[in-house]
C-alpha positions, -999 to +999 in steps of 0.1 A: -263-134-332-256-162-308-218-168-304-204-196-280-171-192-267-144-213-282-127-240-256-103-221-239-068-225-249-053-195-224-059-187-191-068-148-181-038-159-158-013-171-191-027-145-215-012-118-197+022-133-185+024-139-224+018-093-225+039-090-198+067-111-211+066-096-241+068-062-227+098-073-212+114-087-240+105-049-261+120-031-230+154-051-227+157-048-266+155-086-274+120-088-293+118-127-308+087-115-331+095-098-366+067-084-386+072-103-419+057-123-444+067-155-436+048-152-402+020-135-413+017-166-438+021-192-410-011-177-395-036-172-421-048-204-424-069-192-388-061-173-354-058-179-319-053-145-297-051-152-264-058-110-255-076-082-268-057-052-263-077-013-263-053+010-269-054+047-282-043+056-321-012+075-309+013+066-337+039+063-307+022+032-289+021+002-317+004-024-295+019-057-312+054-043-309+053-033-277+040-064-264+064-087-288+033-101-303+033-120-337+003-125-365-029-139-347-018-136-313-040-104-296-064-088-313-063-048-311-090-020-308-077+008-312-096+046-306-084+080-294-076+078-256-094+041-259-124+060-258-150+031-263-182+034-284-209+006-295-181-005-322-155-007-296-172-031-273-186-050-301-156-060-312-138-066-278-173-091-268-165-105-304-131-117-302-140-127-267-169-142-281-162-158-313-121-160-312-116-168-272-094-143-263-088-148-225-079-112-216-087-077-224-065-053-216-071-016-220-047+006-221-035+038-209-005+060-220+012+087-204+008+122-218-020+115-240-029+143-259-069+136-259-068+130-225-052+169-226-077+181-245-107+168-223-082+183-192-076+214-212-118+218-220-125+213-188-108+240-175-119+266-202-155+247-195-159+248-233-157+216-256-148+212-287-176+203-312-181+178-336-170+142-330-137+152-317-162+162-287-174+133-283-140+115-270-138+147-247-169+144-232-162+106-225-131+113-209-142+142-190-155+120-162-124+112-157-105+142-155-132+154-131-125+123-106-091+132-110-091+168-095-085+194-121-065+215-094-036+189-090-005+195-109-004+158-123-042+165-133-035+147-165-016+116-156-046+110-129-068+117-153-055+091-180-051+063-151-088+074-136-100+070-174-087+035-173-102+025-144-136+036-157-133+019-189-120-020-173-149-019-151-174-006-177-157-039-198-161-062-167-201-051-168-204-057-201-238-078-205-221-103-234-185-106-213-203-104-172-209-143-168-168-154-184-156-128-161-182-138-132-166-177-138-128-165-142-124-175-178-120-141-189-102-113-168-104-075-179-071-055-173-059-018-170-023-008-177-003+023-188+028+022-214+057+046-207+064+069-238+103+071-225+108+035-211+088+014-234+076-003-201+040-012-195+025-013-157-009-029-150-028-004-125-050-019-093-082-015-107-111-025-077-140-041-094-166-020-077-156+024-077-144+037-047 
């Protein structure tokens, strides 16, 4: 399937203040976006995201209200530790694709319990089986750039993980050429269980 992207209506630039102020707006408690029918009317009629945002499932990290984000305005993927498999990228190049999102953002979180377990098998160098081993063994990468030896093991693990999965986004055969020309940017951040707050990471487009 051929899809050509819609004319752009955000910048990678504007799609990400509009996360970032947001963010804000969650953090300082003064959120301008409810979740209720009335808006979720006003959009049906078509959307217009301006980001895709990867999260993981935890039930703590709801990505459109920690963002302040109404009906139509980011689409979300969400996966444990925002482990990404053909689905996961299919639908990130689709709303890239098809509904023009300008920015992806994946996203991190602290004290994430799969990025634990992949830690946690690594050290016992036994994985669990099933498909529950499959989002270890794509995270274990990760934890092994990260030094399994350090006390903060798992926090560098998470934010390495991140890392891994923008630039694997930024290579990403149906996204390469928008992000090559600037109209689409690929993002890391991490959200703070205790603050709410979200903080992009420095993510270098080629690994160290």
């Amino acid at each position: 399937m051929t899809m050509t992207h819609p004319s752009p209506r955000h910048t990678p630039t504007t799609a990400l203040a509009e996360l970032i102020d947001g963010n804000r707006r969650f953090v300082g408690g003064r959120p301008v976006h409810g979740h209720d029918v009335a808006a979720a009317a006003a959009a049906s009629s078509g959307q217009e995201p301006h980001a895709v945002v990867l999260g993981c499932i935890d039930s703590r990290v709801p990505l459109e209200a920690i963002f302040d984000q109404t009906f139509g305005s980011i689409c979300v993927v969400r996966s444990g530790g925002q482990v990404v498999d053909r689905a996961v990228l299919g639908s990130v190049a689709f709303a890239v694709n098809a509904l023009g999102a300008a920015l992806v953002m994946v996203l991190g979180h602290v004290r994430c319990g799969a990025v634990g377990a992949a830690v946690d098998a690594c050290r016992a160098q036994q994985r669990p089986g099933g498909d529950v081993g499959f989002l270890v063994a794509e995270i274990e990468p990760a934890v092994r750039e990260a030094g399994l030896d350090h006390p903060d093991a798992a926090d560098r693990a998470m934010r390495a993980h991140v890392a891994r999965t923008v630039r694997r986004m930024r290579e990403m055969a149906e996204m390469a050429e928008a992000v090559a020309s600037g109209a689409v940017d690929v993002v890391g951040a991490v959200y703070d269980l205790d603050t709410g707050r979200v903080d992009l990471l420095d993510v270098p487009a080629v690994a160290r």
